[in-house]
matplotlib code that plots the C-alpha trace (Angstrom):
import matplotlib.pyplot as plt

x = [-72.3, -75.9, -75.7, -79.2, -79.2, -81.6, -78.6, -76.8, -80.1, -83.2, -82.6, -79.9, -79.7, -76.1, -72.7, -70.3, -72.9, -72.7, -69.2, -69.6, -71.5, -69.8, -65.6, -65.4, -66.1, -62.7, -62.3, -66.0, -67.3, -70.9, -73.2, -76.7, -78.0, -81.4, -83.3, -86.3, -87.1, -85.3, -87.6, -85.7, -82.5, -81.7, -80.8, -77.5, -77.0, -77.6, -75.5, -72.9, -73.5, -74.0, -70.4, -68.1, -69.6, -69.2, -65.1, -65.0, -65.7, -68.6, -71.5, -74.3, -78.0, -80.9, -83.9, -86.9, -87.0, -90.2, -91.6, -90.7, -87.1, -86.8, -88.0, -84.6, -82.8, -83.8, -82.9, -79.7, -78.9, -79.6, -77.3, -74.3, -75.0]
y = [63.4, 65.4, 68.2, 69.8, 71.4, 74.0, 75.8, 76.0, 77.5, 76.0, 75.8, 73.5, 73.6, 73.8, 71.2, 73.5, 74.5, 70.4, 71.1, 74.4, 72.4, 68.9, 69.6, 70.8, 67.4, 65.1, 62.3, 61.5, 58.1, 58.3, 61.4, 61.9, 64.6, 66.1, 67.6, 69.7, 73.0, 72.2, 73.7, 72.5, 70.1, 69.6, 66.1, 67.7, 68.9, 65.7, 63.9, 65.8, 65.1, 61.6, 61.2, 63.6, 61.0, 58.0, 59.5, 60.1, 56.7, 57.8, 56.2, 58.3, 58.1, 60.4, 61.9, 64.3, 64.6, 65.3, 62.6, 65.5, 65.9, 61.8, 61.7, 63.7, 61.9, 58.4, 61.0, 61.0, 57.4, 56.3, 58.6, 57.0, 53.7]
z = [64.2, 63.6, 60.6, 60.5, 57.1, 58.0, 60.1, 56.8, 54.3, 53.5, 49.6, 48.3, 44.6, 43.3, 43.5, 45.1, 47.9, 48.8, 49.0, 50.8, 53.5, 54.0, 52.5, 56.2, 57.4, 57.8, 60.3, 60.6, 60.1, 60.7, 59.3, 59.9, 57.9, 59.2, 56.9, 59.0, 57.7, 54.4, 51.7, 48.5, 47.5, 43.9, 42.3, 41.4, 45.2, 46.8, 43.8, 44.6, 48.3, 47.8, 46.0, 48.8, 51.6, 48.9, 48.4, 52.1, 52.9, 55.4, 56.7, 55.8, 57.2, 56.7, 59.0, 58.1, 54.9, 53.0, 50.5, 47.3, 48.9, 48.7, 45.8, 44.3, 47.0, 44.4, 41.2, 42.7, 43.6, 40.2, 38.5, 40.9, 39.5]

ax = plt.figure().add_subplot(projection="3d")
ax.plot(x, y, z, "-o")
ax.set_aspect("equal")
plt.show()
């Protein structure tokens, strides 16, 4: 399954907005999240993001995102660890 963020906002800065956007997702193995026309995502947005998939047991995989946008993407990896 596809999830273009920029259907859901373009600004992504809070922990209940990752769960606004992915709780609705149950029975789904495989996520790709595509991140065109997303201006902004927070470290504590994609942590957040990052731990519902992790709990979920999902395989996650990321497209378009912008070199600033991976760079919280990293933030957030290393907080998990």
């Amino acid at each position: 399954m596809q999830i273009q963020l920029s259907k859901k906002g373009h600004v992504f800065s809070t922990r209940p907005k990752a769960h606004e956007v992915f709780d609705e997702l149950f029975d789904e193995k495989e996520i790709t999240l595509d991140f065109t026309d997303v201006e902004s995502a927070t470290p504590s947005f994609l942590h957040e993001t990052l731990l519902i998939f992790k709990k979920k047991n999902m395989n996650l995989h990321i497209e378009n995102m912008s070199n600033s946008l991976k760079f919280q993407l990293e933030k957030a990896r290393r907080a998990l660890i």
